[in-house]
C-alpha positions as semicolon CSV with decimal commas, in nm:
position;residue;x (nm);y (nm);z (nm)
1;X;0,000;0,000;0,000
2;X;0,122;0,341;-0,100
3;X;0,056;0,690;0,065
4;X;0,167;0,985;-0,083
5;X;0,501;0,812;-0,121
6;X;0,661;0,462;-0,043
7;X;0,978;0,313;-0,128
8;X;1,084;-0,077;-0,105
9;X;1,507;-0,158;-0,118
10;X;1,626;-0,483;-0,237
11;X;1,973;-0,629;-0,305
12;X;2,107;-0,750;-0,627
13;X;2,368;-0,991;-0,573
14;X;2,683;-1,042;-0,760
15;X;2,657;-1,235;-1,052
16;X;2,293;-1,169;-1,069
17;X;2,074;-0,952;-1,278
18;X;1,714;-0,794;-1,195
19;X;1,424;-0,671;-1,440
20;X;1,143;-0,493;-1,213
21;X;0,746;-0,521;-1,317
22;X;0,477;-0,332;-1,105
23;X;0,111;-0,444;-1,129
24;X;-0,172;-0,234;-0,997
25;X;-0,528;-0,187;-1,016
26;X;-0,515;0,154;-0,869
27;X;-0,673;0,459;-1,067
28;X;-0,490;0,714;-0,936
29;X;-0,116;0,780;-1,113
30;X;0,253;0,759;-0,916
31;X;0,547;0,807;-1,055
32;X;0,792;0,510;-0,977
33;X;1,174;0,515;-1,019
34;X;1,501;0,299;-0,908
35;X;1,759;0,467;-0,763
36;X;2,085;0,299;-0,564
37;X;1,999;0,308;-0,174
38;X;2,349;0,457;-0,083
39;X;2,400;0,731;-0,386
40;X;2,086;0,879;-0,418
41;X;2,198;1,047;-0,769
42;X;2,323;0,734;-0,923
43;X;1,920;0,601;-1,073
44;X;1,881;0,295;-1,270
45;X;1,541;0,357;-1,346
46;X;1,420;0,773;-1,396
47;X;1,039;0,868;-1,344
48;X;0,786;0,642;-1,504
49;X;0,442;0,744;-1,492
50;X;0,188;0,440;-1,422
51;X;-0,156;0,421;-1,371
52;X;-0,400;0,102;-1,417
53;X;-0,593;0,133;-1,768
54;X;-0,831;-0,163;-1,680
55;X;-1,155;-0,196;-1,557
56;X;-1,227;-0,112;-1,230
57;X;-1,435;-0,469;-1,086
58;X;-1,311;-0,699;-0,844
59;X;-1,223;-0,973;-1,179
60;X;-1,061;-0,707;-1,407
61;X;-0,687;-0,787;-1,455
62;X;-0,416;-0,535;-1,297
63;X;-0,217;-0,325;-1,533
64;X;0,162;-0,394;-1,550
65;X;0,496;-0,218;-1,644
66;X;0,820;-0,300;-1,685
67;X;1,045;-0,031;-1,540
68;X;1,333;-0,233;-1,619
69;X;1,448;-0,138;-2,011
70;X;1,759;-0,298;-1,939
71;X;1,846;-0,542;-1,621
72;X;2,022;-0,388;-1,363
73;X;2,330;-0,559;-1,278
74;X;2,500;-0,701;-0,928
75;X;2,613;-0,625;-0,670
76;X;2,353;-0,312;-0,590
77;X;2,144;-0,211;-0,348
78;X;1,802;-0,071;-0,487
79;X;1,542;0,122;-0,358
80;X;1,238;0,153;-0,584
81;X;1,072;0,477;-0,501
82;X;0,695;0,547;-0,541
83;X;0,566;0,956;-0,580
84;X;0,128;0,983;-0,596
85;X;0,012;1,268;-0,844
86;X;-0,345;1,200;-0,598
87;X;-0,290;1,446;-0,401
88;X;-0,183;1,507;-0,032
89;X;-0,478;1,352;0,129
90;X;-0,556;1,065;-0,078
91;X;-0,411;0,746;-0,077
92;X;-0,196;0,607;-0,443
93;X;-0,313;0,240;-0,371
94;X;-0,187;-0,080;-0,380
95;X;0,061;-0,204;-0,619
96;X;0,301;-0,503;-0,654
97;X;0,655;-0,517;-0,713
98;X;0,808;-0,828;-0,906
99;X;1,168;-0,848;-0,860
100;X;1,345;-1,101;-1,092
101;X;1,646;-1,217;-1,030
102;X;1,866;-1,375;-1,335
103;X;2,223;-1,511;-1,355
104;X;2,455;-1,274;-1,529
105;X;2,505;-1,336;-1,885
């Protein structure tokens, strides 16, 4: 569940790659991004807008994006950021992260 703002940090070990998908059924857009948890300038993945394009009912399918253009390589520590455009009072929703790990080519 996201606020106004959320983040979740995961490793990527060495010899390991990761591609990133969100899924959501949320209405309301964030912006998402993947930045390295220590150096805040160094980002892997820069401001993607998402918002769900679905249906609305309880059987419609989530919408999903994946940030990851290219895999982001081992070792690093992530931390996949999450901005609402809702609004200050209003909640983003609930998304989920897939985080897939891959040997190194």
């Amino acid at each position: 569940h996201v606020g106004s703002s959320g983040h979740y940090n995961v490793a990527v070990p060495a010899g390991s790659e990761m591609e990133v998908t969100v899924w959501s059924r949320s209405v309301n857009e964030v912006i998402v991004s993947i930045v390295d948890e220590n150096v805040k300038s160094k980002v892997f993945v820069g401001g993607v807008t998402f918002t769900h394009t679905g249906g609305t009912g309880d059987n419609d399918k989530p919408s999903s994006l994946l940030l990851t253009k290219e895999r982001i390589v081992g070792p690093a520590k992530t931390k996949i950021k999450f901005e609402s455009k809702a609004g200050r009072f209003s909640s983003a929703g609930n998304y989920f992260v897939s985080c897939s790990m891959f040997d190194k080519k």
